[in-house]
C-alpha positions in Angstrom: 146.9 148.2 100.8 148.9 146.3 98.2 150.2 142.8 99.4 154.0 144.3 98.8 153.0 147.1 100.8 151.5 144.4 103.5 154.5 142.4 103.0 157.1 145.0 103.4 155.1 146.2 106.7 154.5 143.1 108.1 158.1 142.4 108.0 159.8 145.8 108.8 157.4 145.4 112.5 159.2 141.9 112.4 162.6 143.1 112.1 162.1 146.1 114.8 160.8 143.1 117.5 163.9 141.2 116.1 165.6 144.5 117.1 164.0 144.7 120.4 165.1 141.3 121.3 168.4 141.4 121.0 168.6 145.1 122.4 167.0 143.2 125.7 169.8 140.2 125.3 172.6 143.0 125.5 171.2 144.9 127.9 170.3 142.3 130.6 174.2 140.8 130.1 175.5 144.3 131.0 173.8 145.2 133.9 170.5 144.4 135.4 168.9 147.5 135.9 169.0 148.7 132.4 167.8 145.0 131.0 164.9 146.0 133.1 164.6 149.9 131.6 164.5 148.0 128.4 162.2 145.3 128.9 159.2 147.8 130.3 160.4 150.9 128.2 161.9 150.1 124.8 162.2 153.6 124.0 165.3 153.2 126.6 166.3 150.2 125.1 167.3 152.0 122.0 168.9 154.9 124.4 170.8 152.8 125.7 172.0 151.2 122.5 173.1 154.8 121.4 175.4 155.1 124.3 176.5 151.6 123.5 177.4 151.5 120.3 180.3 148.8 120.7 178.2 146.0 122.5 174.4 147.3 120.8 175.7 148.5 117.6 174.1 145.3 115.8 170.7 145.5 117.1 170.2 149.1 116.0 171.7 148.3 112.4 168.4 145.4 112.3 166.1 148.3 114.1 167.0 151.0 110.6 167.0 147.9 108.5 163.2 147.3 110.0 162.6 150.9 109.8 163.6 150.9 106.5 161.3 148.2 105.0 158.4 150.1 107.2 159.5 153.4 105.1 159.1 151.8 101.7 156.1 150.0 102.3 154.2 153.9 102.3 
């Protein structure tokens, strides 16, 4: 692996635990059953994002940016 190819990778996972983070943030300040959901199942972290684009909408905009850079480091 090339060290752009590292780079881009190491900081595309950054950017989706970046992501993760503040998914959790909105999520526990809306209700605590779903900061829960997200914390031990991040899959439903990002579901709930989806239904939540007005109060999530930010942290899925860093999760594609860190998909993104993931995608170009191939």
């Amino acid at each position: 692996m090339e060290a752009a190819n590292a780079t881009l990778l190491t900081f595309g996972v950054a950017t989706l635990l970046a992501s993760w983070v503040l998914m959790l943030i909105v999520a526990w300040r809306e209700d605590y059953a779903w900061g829960l959901c997200a914390l031990l199942l991040p899959p439903f972290a990002y579901l709930y994002g989806l239904f939540r684009l007005d109060k999530a909408g930010q942290a899925l905009l860093v999760a594609l940016v860190g998909w993104v850079l993931i995608w170009l480091s191939q």
